[in-house]
Backbone atoms as SQL, in Angstrom:
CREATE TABLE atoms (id INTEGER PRIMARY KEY, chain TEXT, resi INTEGER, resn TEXT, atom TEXT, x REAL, y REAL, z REAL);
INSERT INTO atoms VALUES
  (1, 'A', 1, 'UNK', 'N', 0.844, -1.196, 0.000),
  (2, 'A', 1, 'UNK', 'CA', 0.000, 0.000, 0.000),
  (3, 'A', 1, 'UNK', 'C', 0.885, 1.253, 0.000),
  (4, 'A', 2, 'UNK', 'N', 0.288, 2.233, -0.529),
  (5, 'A', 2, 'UNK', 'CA', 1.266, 3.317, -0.488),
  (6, 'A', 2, 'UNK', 'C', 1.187, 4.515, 0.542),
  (7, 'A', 3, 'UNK', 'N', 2.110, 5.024, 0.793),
  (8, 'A', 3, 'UNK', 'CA', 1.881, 6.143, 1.629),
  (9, 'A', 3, 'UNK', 'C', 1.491, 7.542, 0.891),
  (10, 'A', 4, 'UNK', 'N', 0.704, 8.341, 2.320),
  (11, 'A', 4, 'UNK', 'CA', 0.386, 9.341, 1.642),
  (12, 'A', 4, 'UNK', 'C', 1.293, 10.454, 0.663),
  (13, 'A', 5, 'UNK', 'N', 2.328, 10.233, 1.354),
  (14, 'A', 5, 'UNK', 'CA', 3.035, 11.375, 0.402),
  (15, 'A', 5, 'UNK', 'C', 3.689, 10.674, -1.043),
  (16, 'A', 6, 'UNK', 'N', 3.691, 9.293, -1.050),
  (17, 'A', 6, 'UNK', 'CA', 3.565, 9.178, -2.417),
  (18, 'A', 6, 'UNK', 'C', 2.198, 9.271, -3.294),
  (19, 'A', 7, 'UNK', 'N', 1.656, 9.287, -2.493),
  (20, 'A', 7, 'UNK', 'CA', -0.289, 9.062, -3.527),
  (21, 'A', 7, 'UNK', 'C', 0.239, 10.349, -4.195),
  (22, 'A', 8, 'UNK', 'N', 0.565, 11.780, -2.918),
  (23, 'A', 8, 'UNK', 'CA', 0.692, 13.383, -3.302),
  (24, 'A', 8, 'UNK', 'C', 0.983, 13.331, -4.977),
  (25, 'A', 9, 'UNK', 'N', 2.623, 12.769, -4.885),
  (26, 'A', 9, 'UNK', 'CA', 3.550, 12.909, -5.849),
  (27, 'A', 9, 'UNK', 'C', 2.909, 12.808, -6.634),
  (28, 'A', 10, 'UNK', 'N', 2.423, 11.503, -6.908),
  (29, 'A', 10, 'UNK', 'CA', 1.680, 10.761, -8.264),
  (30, 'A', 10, 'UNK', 'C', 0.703, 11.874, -8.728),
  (31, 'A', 11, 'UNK', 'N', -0.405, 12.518, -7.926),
  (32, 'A', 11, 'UNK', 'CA', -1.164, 13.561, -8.034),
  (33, 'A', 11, 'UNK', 'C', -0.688, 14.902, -8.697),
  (34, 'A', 12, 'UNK', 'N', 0.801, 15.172, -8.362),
  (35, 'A', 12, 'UNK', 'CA', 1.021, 16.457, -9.094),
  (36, 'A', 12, 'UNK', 'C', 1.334, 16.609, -10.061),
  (37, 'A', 13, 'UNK', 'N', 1.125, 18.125, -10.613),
  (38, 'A', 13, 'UNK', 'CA', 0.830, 18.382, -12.122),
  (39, 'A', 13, 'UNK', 'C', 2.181, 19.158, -12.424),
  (40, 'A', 14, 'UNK', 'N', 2.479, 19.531, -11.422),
  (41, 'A', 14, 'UNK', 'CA', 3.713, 20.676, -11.717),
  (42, 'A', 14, 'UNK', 'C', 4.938, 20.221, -10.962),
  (43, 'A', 15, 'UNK', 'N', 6.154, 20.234, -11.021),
  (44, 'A', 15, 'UNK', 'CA', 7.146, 19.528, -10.590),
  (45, 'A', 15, 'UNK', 'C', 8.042, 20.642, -9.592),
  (46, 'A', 16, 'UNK', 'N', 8.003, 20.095, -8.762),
  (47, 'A', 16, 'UNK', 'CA', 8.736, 20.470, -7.575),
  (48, 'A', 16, 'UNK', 'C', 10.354, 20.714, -8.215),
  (49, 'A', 17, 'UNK', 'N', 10.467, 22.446, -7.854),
  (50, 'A', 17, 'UNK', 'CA', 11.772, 22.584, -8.145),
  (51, 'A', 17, 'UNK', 'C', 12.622, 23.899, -7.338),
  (52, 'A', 18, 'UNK', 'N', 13.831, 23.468, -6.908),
  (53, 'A', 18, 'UNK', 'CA', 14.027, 24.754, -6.330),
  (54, 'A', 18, 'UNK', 'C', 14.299, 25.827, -6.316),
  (55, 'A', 19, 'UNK', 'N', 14.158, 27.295, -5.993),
  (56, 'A', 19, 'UNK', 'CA', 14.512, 27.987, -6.100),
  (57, 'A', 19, 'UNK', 'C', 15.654, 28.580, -6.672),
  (58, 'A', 20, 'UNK', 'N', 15.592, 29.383, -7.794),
  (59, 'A', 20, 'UNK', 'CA', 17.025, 29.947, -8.369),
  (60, 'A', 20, 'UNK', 'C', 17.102, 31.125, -8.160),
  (61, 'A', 21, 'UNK', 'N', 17.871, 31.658, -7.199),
  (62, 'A', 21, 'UNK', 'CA', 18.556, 32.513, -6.537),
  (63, 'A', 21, 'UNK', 'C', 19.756, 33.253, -7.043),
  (64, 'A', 22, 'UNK', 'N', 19.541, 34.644, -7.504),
  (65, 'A', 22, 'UNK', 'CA', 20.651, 35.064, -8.496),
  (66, 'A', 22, 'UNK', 'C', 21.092, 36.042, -7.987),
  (67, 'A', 23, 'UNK', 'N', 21.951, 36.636, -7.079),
  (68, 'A', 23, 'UNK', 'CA', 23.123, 38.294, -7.032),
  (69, 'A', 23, 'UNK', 'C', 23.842, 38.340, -7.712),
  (70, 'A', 24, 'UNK', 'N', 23.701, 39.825, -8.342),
  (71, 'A', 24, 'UNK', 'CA', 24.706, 40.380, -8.933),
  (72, 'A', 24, 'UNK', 'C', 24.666, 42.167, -9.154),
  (73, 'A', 25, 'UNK', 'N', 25.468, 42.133, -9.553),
  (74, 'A', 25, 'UNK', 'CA', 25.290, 43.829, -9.699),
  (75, 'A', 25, 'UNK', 'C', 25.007, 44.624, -9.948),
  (76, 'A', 26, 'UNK', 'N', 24.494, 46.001, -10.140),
  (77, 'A', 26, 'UNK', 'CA', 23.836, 46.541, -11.428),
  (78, 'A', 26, 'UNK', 'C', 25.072, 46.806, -12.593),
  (79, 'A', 27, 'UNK', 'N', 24.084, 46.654, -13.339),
  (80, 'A', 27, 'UNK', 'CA', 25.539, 47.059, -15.105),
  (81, 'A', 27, 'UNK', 'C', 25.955, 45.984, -15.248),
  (82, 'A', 28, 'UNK', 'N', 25.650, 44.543, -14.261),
  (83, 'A', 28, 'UNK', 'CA', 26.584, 43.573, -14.699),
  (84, 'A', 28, 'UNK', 'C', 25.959, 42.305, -15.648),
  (85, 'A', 29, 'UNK', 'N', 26.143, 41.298, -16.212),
  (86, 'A', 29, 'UNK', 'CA', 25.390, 40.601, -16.885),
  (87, 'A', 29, 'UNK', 'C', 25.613, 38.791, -15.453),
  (88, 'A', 30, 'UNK', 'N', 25.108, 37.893, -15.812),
  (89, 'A', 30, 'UNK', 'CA', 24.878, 36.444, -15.384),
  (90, 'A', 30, 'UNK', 'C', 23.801, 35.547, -16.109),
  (91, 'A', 31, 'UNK', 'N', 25.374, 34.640, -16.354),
  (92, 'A', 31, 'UNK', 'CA', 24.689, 33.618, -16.885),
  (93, 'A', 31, 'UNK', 'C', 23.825, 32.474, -15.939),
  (94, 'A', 32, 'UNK', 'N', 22.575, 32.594, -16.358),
  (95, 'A', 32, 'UNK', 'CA', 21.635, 31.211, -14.930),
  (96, 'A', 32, 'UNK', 'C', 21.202, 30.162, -15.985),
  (97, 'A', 33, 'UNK', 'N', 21.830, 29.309, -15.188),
  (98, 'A', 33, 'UNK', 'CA', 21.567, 27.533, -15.544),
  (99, 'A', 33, 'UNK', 'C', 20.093, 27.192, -15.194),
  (100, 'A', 34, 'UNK', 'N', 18.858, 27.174, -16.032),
  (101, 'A', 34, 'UNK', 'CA', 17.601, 26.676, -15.256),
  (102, 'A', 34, 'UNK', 'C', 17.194, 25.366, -15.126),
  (103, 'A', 35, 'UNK', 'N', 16.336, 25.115, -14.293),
  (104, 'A', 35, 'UNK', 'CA', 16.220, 23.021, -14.068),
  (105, 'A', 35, 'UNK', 'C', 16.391, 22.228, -15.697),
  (106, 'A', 36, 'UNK', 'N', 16.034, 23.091, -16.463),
  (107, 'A', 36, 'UNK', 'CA', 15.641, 22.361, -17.769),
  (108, 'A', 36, 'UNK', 'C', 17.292, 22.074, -18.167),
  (109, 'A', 37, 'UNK', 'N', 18.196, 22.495, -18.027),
  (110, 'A', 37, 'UNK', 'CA', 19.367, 22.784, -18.420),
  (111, 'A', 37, 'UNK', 'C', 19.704, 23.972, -19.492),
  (112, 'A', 38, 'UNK', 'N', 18.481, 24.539, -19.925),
  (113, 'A', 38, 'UNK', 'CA', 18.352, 25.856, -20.856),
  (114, 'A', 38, 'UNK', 'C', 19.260, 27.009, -19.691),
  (115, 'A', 39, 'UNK', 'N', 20.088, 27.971, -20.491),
  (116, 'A', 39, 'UNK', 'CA', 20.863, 28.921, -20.099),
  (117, 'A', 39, 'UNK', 'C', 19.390, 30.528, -20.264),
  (118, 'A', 40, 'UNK', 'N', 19.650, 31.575, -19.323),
  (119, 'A', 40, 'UNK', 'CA', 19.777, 32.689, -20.060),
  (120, 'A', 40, 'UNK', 'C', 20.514, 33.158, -19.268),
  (121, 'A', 41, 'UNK', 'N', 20.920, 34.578, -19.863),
  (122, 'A', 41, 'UNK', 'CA', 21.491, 35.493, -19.868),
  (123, 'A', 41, 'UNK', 'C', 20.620, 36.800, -19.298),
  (124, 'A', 42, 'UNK', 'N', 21.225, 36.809, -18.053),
  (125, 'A', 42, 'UNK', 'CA', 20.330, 38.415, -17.182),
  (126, 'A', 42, 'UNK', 'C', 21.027, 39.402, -17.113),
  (127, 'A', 43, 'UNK', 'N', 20.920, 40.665, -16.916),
  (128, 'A', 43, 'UNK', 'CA', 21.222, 41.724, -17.519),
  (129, 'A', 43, 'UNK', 'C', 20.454, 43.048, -16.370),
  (130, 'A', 44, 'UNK', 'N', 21.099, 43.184, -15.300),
  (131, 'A', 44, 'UNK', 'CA', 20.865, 44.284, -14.211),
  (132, 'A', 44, 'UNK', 'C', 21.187, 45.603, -14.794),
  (133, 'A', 45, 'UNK', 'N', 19.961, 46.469, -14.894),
  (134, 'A', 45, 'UNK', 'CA', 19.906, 47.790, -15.133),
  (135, 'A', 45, 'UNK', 'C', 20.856, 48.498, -14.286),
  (136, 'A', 46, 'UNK', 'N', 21.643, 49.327, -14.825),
  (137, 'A', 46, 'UNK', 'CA', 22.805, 50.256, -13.976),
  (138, 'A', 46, 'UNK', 'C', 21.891, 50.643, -13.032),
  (139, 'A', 47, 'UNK', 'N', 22.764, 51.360, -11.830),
  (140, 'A', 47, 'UNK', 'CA', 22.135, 52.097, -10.755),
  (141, 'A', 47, 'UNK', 'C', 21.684, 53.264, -10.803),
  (142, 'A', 48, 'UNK', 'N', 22.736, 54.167, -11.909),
  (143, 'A', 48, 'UNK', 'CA', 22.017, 55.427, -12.488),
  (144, 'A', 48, 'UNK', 'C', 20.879, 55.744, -13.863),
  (145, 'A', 49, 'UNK', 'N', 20.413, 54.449, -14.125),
  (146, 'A', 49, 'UNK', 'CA', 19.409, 54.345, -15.562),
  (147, 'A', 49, 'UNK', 'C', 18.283, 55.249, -15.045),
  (148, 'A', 50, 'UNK', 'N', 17.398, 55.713, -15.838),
  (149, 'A', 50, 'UNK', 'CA', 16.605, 56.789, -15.943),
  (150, 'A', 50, 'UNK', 'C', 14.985, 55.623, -15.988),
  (151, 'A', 51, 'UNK', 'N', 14.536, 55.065, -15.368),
  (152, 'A', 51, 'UNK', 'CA', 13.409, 54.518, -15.697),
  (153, 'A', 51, 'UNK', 'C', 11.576, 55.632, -16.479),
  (154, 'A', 52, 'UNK', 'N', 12.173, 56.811, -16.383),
  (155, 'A', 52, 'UNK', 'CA', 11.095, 57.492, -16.900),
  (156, 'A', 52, 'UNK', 'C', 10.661, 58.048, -18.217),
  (157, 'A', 53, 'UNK', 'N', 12.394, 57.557, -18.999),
  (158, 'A', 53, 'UNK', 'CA', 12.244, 57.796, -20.104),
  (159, 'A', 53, 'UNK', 'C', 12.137, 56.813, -21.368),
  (160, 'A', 54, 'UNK', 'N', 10.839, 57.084, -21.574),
  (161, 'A', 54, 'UNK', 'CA', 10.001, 55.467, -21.978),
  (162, 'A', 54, 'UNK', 'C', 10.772, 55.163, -23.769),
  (163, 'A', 55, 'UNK', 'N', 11.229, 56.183, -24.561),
  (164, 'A', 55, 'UNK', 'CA', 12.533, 56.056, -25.638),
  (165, 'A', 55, 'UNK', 'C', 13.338, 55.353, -25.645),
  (166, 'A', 56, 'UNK', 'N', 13.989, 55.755, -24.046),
  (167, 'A', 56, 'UNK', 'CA', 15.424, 55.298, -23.658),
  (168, 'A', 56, 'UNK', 'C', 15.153, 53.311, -23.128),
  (169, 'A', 57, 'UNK', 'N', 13.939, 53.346, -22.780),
  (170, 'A', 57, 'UNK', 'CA', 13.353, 52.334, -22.553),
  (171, 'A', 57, 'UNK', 'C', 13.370, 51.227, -23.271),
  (172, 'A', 58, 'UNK', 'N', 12.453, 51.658, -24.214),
  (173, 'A', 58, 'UNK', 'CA', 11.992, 50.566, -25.689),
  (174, 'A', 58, 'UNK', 'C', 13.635, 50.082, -26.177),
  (175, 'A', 59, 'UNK', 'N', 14.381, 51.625, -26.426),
  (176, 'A', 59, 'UNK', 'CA', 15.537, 50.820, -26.939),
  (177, 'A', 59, 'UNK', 'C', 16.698, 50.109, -26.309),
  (178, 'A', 60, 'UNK', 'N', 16.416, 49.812, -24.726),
  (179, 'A', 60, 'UNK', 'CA', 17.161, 49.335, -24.118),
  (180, 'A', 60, 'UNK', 'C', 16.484, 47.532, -24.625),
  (181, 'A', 61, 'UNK', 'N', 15.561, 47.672, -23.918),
  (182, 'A', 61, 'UNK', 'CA', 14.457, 46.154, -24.737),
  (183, 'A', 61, 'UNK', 'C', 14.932, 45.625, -25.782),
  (184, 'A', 62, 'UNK', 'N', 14.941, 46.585, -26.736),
  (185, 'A', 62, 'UNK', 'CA', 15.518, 46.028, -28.141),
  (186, 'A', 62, 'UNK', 'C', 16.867, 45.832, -27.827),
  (187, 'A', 63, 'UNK', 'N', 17.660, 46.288, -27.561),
  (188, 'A', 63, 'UNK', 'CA', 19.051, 46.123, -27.560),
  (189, 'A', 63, 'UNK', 'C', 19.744, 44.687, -26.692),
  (190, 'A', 64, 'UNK', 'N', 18.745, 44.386, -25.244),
  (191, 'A', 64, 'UNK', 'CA', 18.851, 43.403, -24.942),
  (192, 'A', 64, 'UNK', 'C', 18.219, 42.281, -25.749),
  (193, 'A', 65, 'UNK', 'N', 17.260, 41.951, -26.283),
  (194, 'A', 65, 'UNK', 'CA', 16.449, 41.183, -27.036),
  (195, 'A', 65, 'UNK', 'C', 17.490, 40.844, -27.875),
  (196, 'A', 66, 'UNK', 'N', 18.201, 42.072, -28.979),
  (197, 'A', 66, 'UNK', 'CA', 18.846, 41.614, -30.237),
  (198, 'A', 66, 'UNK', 'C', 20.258, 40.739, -29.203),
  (199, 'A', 67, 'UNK', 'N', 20.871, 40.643, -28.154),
  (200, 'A', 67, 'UNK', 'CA', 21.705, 40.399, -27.609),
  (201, 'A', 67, 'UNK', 'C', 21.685, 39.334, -26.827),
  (202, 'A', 68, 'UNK', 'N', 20.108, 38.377, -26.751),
  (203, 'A', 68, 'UNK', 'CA', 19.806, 37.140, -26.216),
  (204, 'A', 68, 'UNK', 'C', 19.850, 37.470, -24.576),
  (205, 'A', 69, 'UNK', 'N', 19.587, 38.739, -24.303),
  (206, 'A', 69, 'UNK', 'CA', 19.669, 39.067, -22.629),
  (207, 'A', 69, 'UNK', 'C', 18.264, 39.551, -22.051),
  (208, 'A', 70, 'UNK', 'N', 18.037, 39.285, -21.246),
  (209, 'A', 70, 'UNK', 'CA', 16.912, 39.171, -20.249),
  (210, 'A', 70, 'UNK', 'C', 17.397, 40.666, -19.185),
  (211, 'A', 71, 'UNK', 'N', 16.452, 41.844, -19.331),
  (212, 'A', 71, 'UNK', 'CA', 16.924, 42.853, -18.629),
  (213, 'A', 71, 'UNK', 'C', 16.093, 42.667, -17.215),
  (214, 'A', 72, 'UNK', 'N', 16.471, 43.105, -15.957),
  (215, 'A', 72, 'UNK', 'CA', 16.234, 43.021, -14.784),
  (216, 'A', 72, 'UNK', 'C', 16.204, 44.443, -14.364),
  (217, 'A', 73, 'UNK', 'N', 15.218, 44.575, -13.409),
  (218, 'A', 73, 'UNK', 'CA', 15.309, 46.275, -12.670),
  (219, 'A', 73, 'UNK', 'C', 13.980, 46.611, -13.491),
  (220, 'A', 74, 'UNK', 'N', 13.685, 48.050, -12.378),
  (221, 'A', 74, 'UNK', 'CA', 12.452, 48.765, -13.591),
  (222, 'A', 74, 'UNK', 'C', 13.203, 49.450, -14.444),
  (223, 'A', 75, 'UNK', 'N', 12.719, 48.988, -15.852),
  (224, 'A', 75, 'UNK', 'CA', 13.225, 50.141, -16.895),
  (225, 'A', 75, 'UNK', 'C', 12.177, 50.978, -17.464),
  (226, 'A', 76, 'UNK', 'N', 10.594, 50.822, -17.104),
  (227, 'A', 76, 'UNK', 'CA', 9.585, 51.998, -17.253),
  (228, 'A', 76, 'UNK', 'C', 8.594, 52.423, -16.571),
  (229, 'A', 77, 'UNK', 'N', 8.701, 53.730, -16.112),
  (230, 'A', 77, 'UNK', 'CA', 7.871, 54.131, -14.917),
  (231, 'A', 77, 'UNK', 'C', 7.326, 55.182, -15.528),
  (232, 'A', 78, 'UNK', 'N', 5.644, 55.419, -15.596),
  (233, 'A', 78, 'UNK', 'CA', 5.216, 56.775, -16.193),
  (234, 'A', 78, 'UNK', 'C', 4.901, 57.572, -14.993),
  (235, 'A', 79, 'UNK', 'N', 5.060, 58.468, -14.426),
  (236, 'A', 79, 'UNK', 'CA', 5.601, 58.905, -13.708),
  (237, 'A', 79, 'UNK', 'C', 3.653, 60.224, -14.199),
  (238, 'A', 80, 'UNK', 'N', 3.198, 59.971, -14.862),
  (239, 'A', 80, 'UNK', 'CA', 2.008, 60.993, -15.147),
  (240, 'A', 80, 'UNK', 'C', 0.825, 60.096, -14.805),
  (241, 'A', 81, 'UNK', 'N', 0.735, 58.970, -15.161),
  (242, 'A', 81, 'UNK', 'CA', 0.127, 58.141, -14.781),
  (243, 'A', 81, 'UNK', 'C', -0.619, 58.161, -13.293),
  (244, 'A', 82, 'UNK', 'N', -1.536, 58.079, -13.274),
  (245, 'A', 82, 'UNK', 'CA', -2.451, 58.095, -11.925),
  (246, 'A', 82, 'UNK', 'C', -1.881, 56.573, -11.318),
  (247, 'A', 83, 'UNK', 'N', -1.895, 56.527, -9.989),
  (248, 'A', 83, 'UNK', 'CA', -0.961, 55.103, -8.939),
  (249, 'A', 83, 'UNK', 'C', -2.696, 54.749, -9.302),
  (250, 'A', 84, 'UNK', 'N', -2.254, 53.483, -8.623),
  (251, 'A', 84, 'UNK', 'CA', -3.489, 52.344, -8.754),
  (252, 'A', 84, 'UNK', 'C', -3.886, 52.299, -7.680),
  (253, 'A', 85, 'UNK', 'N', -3.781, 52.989, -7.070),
  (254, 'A', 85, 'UNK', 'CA', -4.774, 53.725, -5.344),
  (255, 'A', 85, 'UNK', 'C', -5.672, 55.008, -6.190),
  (256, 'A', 86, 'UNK', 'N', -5.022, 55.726, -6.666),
  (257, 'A', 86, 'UNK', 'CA', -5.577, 56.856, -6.870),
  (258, 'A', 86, 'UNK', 'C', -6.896, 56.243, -7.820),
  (259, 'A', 87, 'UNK', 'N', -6.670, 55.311, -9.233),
  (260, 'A', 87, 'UNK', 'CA', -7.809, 54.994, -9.478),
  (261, 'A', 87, 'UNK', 'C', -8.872, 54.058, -9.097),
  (262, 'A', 88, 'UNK', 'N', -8.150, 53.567, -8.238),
  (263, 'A', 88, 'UNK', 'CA', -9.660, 53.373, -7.424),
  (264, 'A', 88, 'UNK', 'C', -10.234, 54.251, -6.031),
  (265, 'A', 89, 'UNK', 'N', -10.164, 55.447, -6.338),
  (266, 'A', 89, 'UNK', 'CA', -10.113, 56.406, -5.072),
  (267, 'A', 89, 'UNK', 'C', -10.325, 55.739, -4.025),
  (268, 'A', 90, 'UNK', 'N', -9.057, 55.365, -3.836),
  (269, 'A', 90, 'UNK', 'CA', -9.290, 55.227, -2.201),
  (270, 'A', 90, 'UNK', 'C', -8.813, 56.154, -1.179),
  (271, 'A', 91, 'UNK', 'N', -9.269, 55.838, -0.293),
  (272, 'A', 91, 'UNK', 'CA', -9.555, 57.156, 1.030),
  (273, 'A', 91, 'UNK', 'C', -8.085, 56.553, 2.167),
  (274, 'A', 92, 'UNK', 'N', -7.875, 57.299, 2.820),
  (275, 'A', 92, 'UNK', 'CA', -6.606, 57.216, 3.576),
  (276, 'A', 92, 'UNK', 'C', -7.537, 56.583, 5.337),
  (277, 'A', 93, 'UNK', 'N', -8.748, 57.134, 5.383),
  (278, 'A', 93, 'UNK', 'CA', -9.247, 56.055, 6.810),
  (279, 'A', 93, 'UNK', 'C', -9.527, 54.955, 6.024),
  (280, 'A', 94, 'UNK', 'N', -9.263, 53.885, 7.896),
  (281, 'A', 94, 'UNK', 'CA', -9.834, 52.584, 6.756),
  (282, 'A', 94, 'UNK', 'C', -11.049, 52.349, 6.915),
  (283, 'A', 95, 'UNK', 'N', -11.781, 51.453, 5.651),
  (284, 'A', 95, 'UNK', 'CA', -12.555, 51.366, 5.228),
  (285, 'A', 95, 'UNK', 'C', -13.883, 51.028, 6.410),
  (286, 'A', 96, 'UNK', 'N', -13.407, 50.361, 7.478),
  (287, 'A', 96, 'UNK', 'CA', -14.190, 49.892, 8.212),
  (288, 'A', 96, 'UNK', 'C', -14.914, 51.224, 9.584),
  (289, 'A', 97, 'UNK', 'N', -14.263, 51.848, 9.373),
  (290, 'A', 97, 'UNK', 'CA', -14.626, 53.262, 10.332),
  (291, 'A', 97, 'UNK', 'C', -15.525, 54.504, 9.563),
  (292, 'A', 98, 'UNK', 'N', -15.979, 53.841, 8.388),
  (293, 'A', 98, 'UNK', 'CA', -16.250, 54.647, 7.282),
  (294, 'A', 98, 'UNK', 'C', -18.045, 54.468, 7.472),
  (295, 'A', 99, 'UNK', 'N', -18.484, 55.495, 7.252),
  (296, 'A', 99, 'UNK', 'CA', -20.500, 55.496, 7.070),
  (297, 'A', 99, 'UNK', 'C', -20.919, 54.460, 6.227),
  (298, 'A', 100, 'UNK', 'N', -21.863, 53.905, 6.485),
  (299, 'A', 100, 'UNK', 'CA', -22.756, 53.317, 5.242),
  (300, 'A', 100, 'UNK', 'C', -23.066, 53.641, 4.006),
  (301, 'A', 101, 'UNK', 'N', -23.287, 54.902, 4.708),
  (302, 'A', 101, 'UNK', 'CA', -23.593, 55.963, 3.307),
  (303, 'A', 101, 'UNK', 'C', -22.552, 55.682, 2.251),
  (304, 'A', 102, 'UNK', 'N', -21.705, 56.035, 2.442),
  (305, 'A', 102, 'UNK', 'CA', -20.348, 56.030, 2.078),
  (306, 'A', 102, 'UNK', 'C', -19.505, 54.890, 1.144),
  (307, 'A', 103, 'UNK', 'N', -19.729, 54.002, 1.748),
  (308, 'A', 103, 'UNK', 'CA', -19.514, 52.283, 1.370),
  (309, 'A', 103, 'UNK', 'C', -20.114, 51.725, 0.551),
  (310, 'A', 104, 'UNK', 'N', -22.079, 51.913, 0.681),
  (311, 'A', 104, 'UNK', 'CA', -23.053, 51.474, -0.361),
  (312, 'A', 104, 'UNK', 'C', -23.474, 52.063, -1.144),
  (313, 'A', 105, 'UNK', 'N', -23.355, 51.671, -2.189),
  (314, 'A', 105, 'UNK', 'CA', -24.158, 52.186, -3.289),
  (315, 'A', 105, 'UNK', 'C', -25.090, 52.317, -3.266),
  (316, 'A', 106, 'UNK', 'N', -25.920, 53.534, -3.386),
  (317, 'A', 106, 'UNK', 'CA', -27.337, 53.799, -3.539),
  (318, 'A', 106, 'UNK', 'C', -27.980, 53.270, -4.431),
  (319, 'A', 107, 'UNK', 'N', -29.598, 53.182, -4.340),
  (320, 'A', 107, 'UNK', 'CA', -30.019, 52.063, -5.459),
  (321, 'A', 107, 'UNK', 'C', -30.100, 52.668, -6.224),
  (322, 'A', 108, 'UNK', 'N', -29.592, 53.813, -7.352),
  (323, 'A', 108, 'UNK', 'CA', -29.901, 53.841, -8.228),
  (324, 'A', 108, 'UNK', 'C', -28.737, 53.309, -9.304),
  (325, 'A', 109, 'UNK', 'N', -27.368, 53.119, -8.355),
  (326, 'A', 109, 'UNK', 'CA', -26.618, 52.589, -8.740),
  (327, 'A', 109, 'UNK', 'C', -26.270, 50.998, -8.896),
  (328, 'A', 110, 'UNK', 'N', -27.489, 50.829, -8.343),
  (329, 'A', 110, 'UNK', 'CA', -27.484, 49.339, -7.809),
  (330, 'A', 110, 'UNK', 'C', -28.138, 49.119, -9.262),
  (331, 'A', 111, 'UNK', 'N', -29.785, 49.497, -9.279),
  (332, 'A', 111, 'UNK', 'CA', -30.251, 49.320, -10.401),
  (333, 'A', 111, 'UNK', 'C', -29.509, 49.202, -12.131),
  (334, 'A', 112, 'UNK', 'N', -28.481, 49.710, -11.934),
  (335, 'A', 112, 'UNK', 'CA', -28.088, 51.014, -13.427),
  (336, 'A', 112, 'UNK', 'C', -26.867, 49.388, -13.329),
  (337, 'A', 113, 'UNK', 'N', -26.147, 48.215, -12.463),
  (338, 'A', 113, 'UNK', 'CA', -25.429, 47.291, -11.954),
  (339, 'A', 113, 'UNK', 'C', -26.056, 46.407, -12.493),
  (340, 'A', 114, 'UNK', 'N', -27.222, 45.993, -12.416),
  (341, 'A', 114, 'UNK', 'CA', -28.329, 45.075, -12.538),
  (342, 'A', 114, 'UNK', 'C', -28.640, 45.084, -14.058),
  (343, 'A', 115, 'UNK', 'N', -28.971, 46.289, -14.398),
  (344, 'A', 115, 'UNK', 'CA', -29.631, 46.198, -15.303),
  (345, 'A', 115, 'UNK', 'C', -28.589, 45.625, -17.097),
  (346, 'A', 116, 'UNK', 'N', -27.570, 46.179, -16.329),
  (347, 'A', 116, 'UNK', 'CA', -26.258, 45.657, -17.586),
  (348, 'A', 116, 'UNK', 'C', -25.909, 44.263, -17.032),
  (349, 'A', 117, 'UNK', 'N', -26.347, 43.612, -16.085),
  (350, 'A', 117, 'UNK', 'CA', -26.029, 42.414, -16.143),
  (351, 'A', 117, 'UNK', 'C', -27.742, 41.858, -17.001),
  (352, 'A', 118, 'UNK', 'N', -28.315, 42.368, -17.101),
  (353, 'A', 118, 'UNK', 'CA', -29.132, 41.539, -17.929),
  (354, 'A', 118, 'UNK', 'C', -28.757, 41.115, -19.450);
């Protein structure tokens, strides 16, 4: 009979593998060996790169791409762009100290919800 943690094994779909763990520097390149035995090539954005300039960006992409390198770090930040707090206005109390009023949608919004799910 088998034990449980072999029944597990037999059961899984995805293969247990460990962690690949990479330091290195900025500006510097590393080569990583992955389980498959496939190589790439990573590629740490300098410490002084400009992530806002979305030009300088694209052609960094391309330049690693044509060069078989995998770039690391942020290389684009729009910086005009509303944060993803701001579009979903959220409020700085938390939510739970907040009115009813406030929280629920009134029915006409409820209705106007409803009615596009038909």
């Amino acid at each position: 009979m088998k034990d449980h943690e072999e029944t597990l094994q037999e059961m899984s779909f995805v293969p247990h593998f460990d962690e690949i763990d990479v330091e290195y520097d900025p500006g510097t390149t590393v080569s990583v060996t992955m389980h498959d035995g496939s190589h790439l090539q990573l590629r740490k954005l300098e410490e002084d790169y400009d992530p806002t300039n979305r030009i300088a960006a694209m052609t960094r992409l391309s330049e690693a791409h044509d060069k078989g390198e995998v770039l690391t770090g942020v290389f684009y930040v729009n910086t005009k762009a509303p944060s993803f707090l701001d579009m979903l206005n959220m409020v700085d109390q938390p939510l739970s100290t907040l009115p009813a009023s406030v929280t629920r949608p009134g029915k006409e919004v409820l209705d106007a919800v409803m009615e596009e799910l038909r």
